[in-house]
C-alpha positions, 0 to 999 in steps of 0.5 A: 914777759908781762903776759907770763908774770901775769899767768904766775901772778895770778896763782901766786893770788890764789895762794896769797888769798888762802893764806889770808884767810887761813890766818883770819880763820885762825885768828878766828878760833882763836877768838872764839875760844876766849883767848884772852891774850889775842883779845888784849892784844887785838884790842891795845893795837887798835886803841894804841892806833886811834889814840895816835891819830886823836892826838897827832890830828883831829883833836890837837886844841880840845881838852885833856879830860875830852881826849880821856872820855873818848880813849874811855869810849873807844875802848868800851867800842872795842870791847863790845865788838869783841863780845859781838864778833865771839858770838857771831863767830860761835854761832857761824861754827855751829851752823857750820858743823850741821852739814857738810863734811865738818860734821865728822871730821876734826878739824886737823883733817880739814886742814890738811884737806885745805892745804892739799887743795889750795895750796900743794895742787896749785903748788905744782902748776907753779912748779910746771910754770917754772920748768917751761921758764927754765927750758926757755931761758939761756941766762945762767943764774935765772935759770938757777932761779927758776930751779931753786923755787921749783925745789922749793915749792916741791918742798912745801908740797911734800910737806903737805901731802906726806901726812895724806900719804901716809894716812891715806885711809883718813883722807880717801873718799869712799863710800861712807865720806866725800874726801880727796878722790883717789884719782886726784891722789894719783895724778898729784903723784904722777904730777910731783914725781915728774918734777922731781925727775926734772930736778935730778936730769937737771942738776945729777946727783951732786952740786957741789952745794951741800944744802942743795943736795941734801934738799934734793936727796930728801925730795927724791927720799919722800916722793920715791916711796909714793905709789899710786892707790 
């Protein structure tokens, strides 16, 4: 039980590091654009922080006016490092989109790109990590479990690709752009309607569970209209 926890662990990591950083590279952005309103709060929270532990701990028998230069002095820190952070952060951007594929492409197709990578492909290993669960549990209500997060992750998965379906054109690699091979696009399809075909075998047409059936008839609605390319 400890070895399978550890293999789905490990995808859940991988998923854990991307959101991680897909939240710092907004934040990021953010920033870089002088987005006035993060600043501030970025830096209240780190004053408010330290003036909390000034107080409490460290500096309980010094003076009031000492405690005032060092607020007045972190703040002035933070707001240079602010200042620091906004360069490097443009200039890093810059050198970025010199080479490689940001060079032409905006960055909403990047994501989109991003999210089919590290996020919907790995999703569907979760999904099959979950199905030889299933079929090897006799317990009801965690084969129920098992069930109810394969949907789920098929879910996000649909999500994420049903622009790059539709848009396939913007996505595709050709022979003028490195994108998503078609070959990888149709083996994410193959592998998403395998899945979606276990749900229905598993679970029929209806539940019982209303938002249970209307989740399943939106999956089968979406996947069924993916086609190989």
């Amino acid at each position: 039980m400890a070895k399978d926890f550890e293999q789905i662990g490990h995808k859940n990591i991988e998923l854990l590091r991307f959101y991680v950083s897909n939240d710092i590279n907004k934040i990021d952005k953010k920033i870089q654009s002088n987005d006035s309103q993060m600043k501030g709060y970025f830096l209240a929270s780190l004053v408010d922080i330290l003036i909390v532990i000034i107080f409490d701990k460290y500096m309980v028998c010094i003076a009031i006016w000492e405690k005032v230069l060092w607020i007045i002095g972190l703040i002035v820190l933070f707001l240079i490092l602010s200042k620091f952070v906004s360069v490097f952060s443009k200039w890093r951007n810059d050198r970025k989109k010199e080479s490689g594929r940001d060079k032409y492409l905006p960055d909403n197709i990047l994501q989109k790109i991003d999210d089919f990578d590290n996020i919907a492909c790995d999703g569907l290993l979760i999904c099959e990590n979950y199905i030889q669960k299933y079929k090897e549990e006799h317990e009801k209500y965690i084969k129920n479990f098992y069930l109810y997060e394969i949907i789920h992750y098929l879910s996000k998965i649909t999500d994420i690709f049903r622009t790059i379906y539709a848009e396939r054109e913007l996505y595709i690699s050709d022979e003028n752009k490195e994108l998503l091979d078609s070959y990888r696009i149709n083996n994410f399809i193959e592998f998403a309607v395998n899945i979606n075909s276990f749900l229905h075998t598993e679970l029929g047409e209806a539940t019982g569970i209303k938002s249970l059936d209307n989740d399943l008839k939106n999956l089968n609605s979406t996947i069924s209209k993916w086609n190989s390319i």
